[in-house]
C-alpha positions in Angstrom: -21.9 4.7 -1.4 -23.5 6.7 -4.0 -21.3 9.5 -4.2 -18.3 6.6 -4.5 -20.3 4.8 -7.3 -20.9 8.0 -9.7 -16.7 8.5 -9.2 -16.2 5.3 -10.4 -19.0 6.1 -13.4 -17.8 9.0 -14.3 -14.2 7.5 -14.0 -14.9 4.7 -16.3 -16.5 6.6 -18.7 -13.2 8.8 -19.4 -11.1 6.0 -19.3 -13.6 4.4 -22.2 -13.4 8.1 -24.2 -9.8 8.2 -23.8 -7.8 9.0 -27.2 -4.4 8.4 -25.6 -2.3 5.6 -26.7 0.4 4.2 -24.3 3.3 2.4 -26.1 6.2 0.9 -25.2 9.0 -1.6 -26.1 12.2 -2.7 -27.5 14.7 -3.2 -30.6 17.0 -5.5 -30.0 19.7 -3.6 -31.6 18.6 -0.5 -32.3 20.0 2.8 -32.6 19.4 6.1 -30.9 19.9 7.7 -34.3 16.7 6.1 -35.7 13.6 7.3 -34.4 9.8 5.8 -33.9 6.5 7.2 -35.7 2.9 6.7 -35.6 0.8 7.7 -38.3 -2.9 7.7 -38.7 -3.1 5.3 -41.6 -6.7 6.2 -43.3 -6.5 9.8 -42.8 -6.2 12.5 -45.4 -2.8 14.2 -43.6 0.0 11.8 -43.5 1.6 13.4 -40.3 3.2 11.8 -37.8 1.5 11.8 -34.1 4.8 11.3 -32.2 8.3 10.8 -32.5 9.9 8.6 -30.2 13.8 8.2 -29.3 15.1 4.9 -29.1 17.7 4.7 -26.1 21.3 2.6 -27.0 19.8 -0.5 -25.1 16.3 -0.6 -28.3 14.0 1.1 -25.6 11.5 3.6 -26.6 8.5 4.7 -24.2 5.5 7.4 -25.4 1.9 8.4 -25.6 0.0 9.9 -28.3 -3.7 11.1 -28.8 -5.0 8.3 -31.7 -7.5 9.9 -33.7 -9.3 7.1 -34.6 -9.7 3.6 -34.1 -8.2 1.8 -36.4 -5.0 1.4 -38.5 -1.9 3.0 -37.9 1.6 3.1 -39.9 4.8 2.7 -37.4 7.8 4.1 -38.7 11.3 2.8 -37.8 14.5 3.5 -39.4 13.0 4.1 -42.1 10.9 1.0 -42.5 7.2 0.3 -42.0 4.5 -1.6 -40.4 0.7 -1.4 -39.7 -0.8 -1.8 -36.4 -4.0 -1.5 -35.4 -5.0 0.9 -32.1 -7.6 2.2 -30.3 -7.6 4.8 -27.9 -6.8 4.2 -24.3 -4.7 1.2 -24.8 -1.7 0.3 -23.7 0.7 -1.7 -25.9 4.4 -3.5 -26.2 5.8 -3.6 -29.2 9.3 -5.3 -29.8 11.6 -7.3 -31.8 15.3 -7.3 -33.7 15.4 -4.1 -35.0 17.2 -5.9 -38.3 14.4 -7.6 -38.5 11.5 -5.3 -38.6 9.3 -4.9 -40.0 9.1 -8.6 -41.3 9.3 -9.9 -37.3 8.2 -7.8 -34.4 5.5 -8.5 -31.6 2.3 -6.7 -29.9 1.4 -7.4 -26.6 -0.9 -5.8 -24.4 -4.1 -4.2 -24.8 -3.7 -4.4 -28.6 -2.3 -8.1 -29.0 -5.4 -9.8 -30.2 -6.7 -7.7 -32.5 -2.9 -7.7 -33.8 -2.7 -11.1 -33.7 -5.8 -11.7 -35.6 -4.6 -9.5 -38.5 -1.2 -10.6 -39.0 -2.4 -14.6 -39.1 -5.3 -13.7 -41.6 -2.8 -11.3 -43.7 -0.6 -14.3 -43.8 -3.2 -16.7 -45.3 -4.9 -14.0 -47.6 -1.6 -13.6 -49.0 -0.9 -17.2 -49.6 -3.8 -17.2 -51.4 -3.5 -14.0 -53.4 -0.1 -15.3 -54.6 -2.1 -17.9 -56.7 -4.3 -15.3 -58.2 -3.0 -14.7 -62.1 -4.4 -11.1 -62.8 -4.3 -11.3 -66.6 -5.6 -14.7 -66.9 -8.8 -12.7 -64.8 -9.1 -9.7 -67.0 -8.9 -12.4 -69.9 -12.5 -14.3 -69.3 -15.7 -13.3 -70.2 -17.7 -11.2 -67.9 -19.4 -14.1 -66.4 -16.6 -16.7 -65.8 -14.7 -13.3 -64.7 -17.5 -12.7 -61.9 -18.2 -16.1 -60.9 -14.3 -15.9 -59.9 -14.7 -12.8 -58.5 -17.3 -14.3 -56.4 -15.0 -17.6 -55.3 -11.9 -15.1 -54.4 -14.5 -13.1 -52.0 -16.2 -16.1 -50.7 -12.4 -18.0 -50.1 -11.0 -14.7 -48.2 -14.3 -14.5 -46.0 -13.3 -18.1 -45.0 -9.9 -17.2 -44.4 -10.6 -14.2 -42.1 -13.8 -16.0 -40.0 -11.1 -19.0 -39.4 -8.4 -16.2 -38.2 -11.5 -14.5 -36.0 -12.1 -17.9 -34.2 -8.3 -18.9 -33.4 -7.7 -14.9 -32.0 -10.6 -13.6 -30.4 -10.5 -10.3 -31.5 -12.7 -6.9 -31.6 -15.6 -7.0 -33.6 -14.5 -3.7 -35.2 -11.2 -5.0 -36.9 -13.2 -7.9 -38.1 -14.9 -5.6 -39.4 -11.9 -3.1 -40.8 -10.7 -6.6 -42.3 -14.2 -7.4 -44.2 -14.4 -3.8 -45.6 -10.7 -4.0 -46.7 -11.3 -7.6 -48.5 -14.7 -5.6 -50.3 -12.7 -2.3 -51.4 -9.5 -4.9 -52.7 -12.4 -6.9 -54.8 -14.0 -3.4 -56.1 -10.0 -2.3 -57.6 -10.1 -5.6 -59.2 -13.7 -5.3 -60.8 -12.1 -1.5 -62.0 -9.0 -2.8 -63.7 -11.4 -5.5 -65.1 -13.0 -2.6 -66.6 -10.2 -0.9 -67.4 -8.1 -3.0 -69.9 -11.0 -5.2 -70.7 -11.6 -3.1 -74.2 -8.3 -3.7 -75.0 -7.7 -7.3 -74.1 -11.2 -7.9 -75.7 -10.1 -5.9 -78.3 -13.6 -4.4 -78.4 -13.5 -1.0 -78.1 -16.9 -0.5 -77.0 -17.0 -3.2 -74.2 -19.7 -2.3 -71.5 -19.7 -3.8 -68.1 -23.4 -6.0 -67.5 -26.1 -5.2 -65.3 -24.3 -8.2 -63.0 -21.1 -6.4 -63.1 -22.6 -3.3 -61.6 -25.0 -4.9 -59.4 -22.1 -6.5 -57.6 -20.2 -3.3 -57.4 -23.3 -2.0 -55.8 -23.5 -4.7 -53.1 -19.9 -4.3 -52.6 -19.8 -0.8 -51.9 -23.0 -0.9 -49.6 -21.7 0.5 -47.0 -20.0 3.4 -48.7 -19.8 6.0 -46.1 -18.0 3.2 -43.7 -15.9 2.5 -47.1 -14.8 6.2 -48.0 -13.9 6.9 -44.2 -11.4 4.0 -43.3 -10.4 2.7 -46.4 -7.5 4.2 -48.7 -7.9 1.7 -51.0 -11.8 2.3 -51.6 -10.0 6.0 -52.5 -8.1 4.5 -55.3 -11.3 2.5 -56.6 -13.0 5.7 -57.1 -9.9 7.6 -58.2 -9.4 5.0 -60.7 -12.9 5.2 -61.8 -13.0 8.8 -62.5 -9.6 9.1 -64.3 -10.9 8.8 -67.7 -13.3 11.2 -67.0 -11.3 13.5 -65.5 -8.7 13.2 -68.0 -11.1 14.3 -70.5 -12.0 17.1 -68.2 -8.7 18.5 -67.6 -8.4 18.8 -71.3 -11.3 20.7 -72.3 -10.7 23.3 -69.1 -7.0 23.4 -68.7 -7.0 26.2 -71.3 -3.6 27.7 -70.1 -2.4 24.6 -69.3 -0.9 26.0 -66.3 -3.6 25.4 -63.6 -2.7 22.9 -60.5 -4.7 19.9 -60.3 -6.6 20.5 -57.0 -8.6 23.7 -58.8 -9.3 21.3 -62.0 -10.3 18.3 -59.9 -13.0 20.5 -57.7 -14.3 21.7 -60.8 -14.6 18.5 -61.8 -15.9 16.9 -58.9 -19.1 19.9 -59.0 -20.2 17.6 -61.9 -20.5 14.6 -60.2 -24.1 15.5 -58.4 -24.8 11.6 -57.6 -21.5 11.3 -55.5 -21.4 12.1 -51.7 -20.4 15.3 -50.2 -17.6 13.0 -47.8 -16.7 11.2 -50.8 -15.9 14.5 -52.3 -13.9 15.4 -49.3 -11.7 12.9 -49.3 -10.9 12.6 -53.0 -10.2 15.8 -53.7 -8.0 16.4 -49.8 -6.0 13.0 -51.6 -5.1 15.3 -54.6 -4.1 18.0 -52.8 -2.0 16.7 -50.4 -0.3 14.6 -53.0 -0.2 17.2 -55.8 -0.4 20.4 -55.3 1.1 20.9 -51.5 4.5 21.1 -51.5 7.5 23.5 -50.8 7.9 24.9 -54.0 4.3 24.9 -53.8 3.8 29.4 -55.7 1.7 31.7 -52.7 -0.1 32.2 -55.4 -1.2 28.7 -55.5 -0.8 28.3 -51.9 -3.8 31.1 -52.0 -6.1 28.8 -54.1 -5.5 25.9 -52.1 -6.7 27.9 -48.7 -9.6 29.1 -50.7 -10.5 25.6 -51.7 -10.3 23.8 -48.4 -12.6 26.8 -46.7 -15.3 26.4 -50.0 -15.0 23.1 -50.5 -14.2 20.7 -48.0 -17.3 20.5 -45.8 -16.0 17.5 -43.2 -14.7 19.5 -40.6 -11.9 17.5 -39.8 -10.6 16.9 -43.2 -10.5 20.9 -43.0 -8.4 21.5 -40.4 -6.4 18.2 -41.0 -5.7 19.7 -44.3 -5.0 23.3 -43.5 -2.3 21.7 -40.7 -0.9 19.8 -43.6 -0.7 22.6 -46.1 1.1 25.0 -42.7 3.6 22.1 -41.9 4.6 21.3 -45.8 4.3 25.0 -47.0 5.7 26.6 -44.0 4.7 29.6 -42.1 3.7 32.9 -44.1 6.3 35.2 -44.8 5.7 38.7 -43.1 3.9 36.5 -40.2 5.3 37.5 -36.7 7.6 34.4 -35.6 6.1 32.2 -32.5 7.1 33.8 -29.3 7.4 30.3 -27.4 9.7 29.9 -24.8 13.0 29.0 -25.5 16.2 27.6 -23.1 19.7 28.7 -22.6 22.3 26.5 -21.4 22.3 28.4 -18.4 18.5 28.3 -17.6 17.2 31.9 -18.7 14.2 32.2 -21.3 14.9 33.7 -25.1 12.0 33.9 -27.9 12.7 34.1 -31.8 10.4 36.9 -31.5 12.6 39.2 -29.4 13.0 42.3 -32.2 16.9 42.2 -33.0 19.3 44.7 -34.6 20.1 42.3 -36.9 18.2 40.1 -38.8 18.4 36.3 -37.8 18.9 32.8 -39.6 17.6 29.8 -37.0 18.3 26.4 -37.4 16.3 23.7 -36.2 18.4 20.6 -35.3 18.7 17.6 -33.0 21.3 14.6 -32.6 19.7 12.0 -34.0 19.9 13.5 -37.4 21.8 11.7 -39.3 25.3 13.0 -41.2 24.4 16.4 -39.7 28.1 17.3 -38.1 29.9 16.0 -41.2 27.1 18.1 -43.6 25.6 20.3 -42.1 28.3 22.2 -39.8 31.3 22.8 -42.5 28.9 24.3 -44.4 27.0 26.2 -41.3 30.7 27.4 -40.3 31.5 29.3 -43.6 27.7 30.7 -43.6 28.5 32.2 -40.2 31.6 33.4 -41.1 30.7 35.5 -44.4 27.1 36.7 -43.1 28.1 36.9 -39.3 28.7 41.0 -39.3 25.1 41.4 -40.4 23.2 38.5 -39.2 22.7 36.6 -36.1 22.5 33.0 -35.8 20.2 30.7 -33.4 20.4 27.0 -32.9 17.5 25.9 -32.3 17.8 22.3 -30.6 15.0 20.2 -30.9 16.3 16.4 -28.6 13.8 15.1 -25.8 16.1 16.2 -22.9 18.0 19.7 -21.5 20.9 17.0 -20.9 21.1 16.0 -24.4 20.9 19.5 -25.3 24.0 19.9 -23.4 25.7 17.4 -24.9 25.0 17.8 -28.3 25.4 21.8 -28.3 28.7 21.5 -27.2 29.5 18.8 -29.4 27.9 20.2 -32.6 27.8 24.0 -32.1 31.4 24.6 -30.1 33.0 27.6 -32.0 30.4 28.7 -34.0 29.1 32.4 -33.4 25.7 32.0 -32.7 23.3 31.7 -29.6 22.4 27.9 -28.4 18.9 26.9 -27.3 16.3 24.4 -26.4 13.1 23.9 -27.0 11.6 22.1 -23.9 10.6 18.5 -24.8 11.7 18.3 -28.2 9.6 17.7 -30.9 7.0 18.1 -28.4 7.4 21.6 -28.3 5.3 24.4 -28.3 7.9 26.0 -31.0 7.6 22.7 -33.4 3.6 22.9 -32.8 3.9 27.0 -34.0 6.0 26.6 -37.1 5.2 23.0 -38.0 8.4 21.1 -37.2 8.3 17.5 -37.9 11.3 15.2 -38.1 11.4 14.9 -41.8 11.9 19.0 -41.4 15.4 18.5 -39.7 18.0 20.2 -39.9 16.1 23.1 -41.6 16.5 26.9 -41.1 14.2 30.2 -41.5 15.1 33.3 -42.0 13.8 36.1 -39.2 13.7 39.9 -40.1 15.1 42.2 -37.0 11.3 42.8 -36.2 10.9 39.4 -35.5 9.1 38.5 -38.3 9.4 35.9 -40.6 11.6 36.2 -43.7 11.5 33.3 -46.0 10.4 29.8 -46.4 12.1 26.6 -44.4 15.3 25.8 -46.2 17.0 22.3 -45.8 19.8 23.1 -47.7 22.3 26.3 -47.0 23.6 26.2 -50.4 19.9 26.6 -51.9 20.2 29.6 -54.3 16.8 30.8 -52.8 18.2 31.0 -49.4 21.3 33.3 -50.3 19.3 35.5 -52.1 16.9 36.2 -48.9 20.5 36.4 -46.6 22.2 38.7 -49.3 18.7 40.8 -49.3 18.6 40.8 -45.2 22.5 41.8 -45.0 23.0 44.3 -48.2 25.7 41.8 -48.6 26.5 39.5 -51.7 27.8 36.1 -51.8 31.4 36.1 -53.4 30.9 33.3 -55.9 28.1 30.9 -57.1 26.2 29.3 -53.9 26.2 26.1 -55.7 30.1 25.9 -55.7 30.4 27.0 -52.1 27.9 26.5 -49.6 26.3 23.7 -51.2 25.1 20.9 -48.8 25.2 17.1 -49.4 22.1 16.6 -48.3 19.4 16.8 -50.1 15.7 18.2 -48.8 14.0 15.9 -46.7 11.2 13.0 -48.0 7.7 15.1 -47.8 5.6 12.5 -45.5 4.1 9.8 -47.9 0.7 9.5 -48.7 -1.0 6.5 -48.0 -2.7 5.9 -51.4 -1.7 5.8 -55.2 -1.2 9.0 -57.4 -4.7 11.0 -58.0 -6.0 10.1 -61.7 
């Protein structure tokens, strides 16, 4: 009886600990060219967790490791909503996929704490509708707080009444609270902000009230900085005068990247919190200074930064992952040896050393426009580059059977060898060079020692790209790349950030 009782303990315990999220439902409607994301919402790396296919009848089933309780962004054809999770639960989501994300519903594990949020969102913005911003900024500091007080006191109402009619976690309440007290802080700050000019006094000074109720506001800071974008943007907002005036004085070239002139800046600022730190200067980096035309120059500082810099260990690595999936592996880097499928079963690896150098594309059937784009193009690419260079396509849909399908459909006639990764964009290939679904169609150039050659391309008319294939081959592209091998589409949308531009 013992022994059964500690299984059940120890069983219930990693059931409690559980980060895995179980979700399930359907879009009445929807397409199996659109696909489903869930993003960690609070987080300093915007990147999706999983990506779902949706089957012709609007179904969708997967899991993902939440790293957090708390908010999450779910992505549908290109639309979003916010859901709150926490991990271990299992949860329905459905609805008319015209309709979302104005009408959907969340049952399960999660529908309370749903339910709660979307009746108090409802009333807080019925409310906030009636709220004339100017006419704020426009009283005197005291009127101004006394209805700064009011607004805060109505909205506790309105989330207390919600709490009572849904029953839900103590913990969103909570989220809720903190979210109405970082909301009243950016209102305080652009009180602050255009109250010299409104005033038309110049030298306008908040009051010892004013700050005093910043400082109750923001008492729980640590709680604040953590789960709260929008307490980001207060303190962004804060600082950007200052930092303005910084980034003058020390920009002396006027060619340094924000991220090295914000952590200067932020090593004056001995009164704010090492965390705080963290996660304004992670928000501009990922937002200014990591992206694909991002210099390795610059790419350099940015590693040196996040290693002497950022102490939160998860911050870190969530912004080295960032900066590896945006920037793309390092060229001269051996390519991933993971195992890769043949139609007819046998194994083949990128990293197999070639006689010829190789050009892999990364592709999947849900992409949109990619056989009226992408494979006209492909086709004259193979055919001028195909005596010194080999082609992989690298397929990235959930099943071998799609594979099949798509392969033959997409790929029939075009030199090249056909693969799979095994379970999609839950491969071990798309973990090793940081595939996401904003990254396809995309291609990489390979070196015939199996090493990487160039950054990801989305476009095979990109100027960049011919000049790595005419270095590769010894051979040189006819005509202007532009004029020929110029695709309609245009790179990918990086994943958005969650907060507003960094001051």
């Amino acid at each position: 009886m013992t022994k059964y009782f500690l299984m059940l303990f120890v069983a219930f315990v990693a059931l409690s600990c559980s980060k895995k999220v179980e979700v399930s439902g359907n879009f009445a409607g929807g397409s199996p060219l659109e696909r489903i994301e869930f993003i960690e919402a609070s987080g300093v790396a915007t990147l999706p967790l999983i990506n779902i296919g949706v089957d012709p009848k609007g179904n969708f089933k997967g899991s993902f490791d939440a790293p957090k309780d708390g908010m999450y962004i779910m992505t549908y054809a290109g639309k979003q909503a916010m859901v709150y999770l926490k991990g271990g639960q299992s949860i329905n989501i459905s609805g008319n996929a015209q309709n979302f994300p104005d009408q959907f519903t969340v049952t399960g594990d999660a529908k309370e704490n749903n339910e709660f949020l979307k009746q108090v969102q409802k009333n807080i913005e019925s409310y906030a509708s009636k709220i004339n911003v100017g006419e704020l900024v426009s009283k005197e500091q005291p009127a101004f707080l006394k209805e700064v007080e009011k607004i805060k006191t109505d909205l506790e109402k309105h989330i207390e009444t919600a709490s009572k009619a849904t029953s839900p976690d103590s913990d969103v309440v909570q989220w809720k609270k903190d979210e109405l007290n970082a909301s009243v802080l950016g209102l305080m700050s652009q009180y602050e902000m255009h109250r010299p000019q409104v005033s038309q006094n110049p030298n306008f000074k908040v009051s010892k009230e004013f700050a005093e109720l910043e400082n109750k506001l923001k008492k729980n800071e640590e709680r604040l900085i953590k789960t709260q974008p929008i307490y980001r943007n207060y303190l962004l907002g804060k600082l950007s005068k200052e930092f303005q005036t910084f980034a003058e004085k020390n920009n002396n070239n006027g060619a340094e990247i924000s991220t090295v002139l914000f952590s200067k800046f932020l090593d004056t600022k001995k009164e704010m919190s090492s965390l705080s730190k963290d996660y304004l200067l992670a928000f501009v980096m990922a937002n200014s200074d990591i992206n694909p035309s991002t210099s390795p120059e610059n790419a350099a500082k940015l590693s040196k930064i996040i290693d002497e810099k950022i102490s939160d260990k998860q911050i870190r690595e969530d912004l080295k992952r960032i900066q590896f999936v945006i920037i793309g592996p390092k060229i001269g880097e051996p390519v991933s040896d993971a195992k890769l499928i043949k139609a007819d079963g046998s194994e083949y690896k990128l990293s197999a050393a070639k006689a010829k150098p190789t050009l892999a594309m990364f592709y999947a059937s849900w992409n949109p426009y990619i056989s009226e784009s992408n494979i006209p193009v492909l086709k004259e690419v193979v055919k001028f580059y195909g005596s010194k260079l080999d082609f992989v396509f690298v397929n990235m849909d959930d099943t071998k059977d799609q594979f099949a399908k798509t392969s033959a459909a997409m790929m029939q006639g075009i030199a090249g060898t056909n693969v799979y990764a095994e379970n999609g964009m839950n491969s071990q290939i798309a973990k090793d060079l940081g595939i996401y679904g904003f990254k396809l169609p995309s291609y990489v150039a390979i070196d015939k020692d199996g090493k990487i050659a160039s950054k990801f391309f989305f476009n095979l008319g990109d100027p960049e790209l011919v000049t790595v294939l005419d270095k590769l081959t010894g051979l040189k592209a006819p005509v202007a790349p532009e004029a020929t091998l110029q695709n309609e589409l245009v790179s990918p949308p990086m994943p958005e950030a969650t907060e507003v531009p960094a001051p």
